[in-house]
C-alpha positions as a printed Julia matrix, in Angstrom:
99×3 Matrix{Float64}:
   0.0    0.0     0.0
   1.7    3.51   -0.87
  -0.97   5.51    1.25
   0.61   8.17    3.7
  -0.87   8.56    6.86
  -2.71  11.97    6.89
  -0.18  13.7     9.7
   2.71  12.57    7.89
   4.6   15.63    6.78
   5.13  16.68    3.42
   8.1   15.7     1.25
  10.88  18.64    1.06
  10.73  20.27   -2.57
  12.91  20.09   -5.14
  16.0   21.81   -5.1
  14.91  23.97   -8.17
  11.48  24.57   -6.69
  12.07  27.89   -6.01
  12.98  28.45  -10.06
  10.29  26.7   -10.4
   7.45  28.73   -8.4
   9.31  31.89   -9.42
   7.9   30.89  -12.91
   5.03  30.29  -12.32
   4.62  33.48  -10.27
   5.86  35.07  -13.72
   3.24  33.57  -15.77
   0.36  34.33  -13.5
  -1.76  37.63  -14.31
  -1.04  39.09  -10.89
   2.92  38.56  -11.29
   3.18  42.56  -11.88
   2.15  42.74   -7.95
   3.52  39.44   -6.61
   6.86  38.81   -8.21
   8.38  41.52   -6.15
   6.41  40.46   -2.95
   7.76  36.23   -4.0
  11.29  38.1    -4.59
  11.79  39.6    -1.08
  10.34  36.64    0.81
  12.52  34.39   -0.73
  15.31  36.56    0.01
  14.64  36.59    3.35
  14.08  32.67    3.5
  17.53  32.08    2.09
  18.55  34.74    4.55
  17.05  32.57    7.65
  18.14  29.59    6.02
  21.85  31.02    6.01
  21.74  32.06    9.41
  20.17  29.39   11.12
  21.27  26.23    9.0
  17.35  25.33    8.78
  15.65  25.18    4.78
  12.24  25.35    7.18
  11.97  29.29    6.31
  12.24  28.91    2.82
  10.31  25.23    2.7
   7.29  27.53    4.65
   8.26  30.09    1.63
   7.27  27.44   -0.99
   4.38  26.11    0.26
   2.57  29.1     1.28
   3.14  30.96   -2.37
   2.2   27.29   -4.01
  -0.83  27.46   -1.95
  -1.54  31.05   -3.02
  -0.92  30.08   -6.56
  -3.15  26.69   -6.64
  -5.74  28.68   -4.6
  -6.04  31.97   -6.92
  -8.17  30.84   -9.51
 -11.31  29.56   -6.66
 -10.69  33.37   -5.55
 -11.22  35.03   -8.61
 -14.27  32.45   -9.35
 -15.87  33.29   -6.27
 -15.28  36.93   -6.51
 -16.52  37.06   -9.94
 -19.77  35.37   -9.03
 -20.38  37.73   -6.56
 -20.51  36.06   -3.37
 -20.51  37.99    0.07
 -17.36  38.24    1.28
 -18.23  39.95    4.39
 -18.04  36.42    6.5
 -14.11  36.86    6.92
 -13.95  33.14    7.02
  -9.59  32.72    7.68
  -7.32  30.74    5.21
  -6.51  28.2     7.75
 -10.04  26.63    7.8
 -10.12  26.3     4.09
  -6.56  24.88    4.0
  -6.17  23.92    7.47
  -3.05  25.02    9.67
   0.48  25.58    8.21
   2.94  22.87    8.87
């Protein structure tokens, strides 16, 4: 069986993840606002990660922006449709908590 457990953690990413999501951020229609935000927390994971000889800062980097990335297009459905959006309802309990 080649199930995972559901509290198992996820697998680190690829070394060139970072490239990787960087692209991505380039190819999305919001990349004129978010490439420079992606750009300066990256540089500040690396920074951590330098400092403290832990990837966790720039692994946390990844998978927030991935999440932001994979999650985007559900935004701009729902506020296209015109939904309330007055119920504030927080990130975490559509995603659940960060790792």
């Amino acid at each position: 069986m080649t199930a995972q457990p559901l509290d198992s953690p996820a697998p680190p990413p690829s070394p060139a993840a970072g490239a990787q999501l960087r692209a991505r951020i380039a190819a999305s229609p919001r990349a004129d606002r978010w490439l420079p935000a992606w750009d300066l927390e990256w540089t500040q994971a690396l920074e951590t990660a330098r400092q403290t000889l832990s990837l966790a800062a720039a692994y946390e980097t990844i998978a927030t922006w991935t999440r932001r990335l994979d999650t985007a297009p559900a935004v701009d459905a729902f506020l296209e449709g015109g939904c309330d959006t007055s119920d504030g309802i927080p990130l975490e309990d559509v995603l659940g908590p960060r790792r």
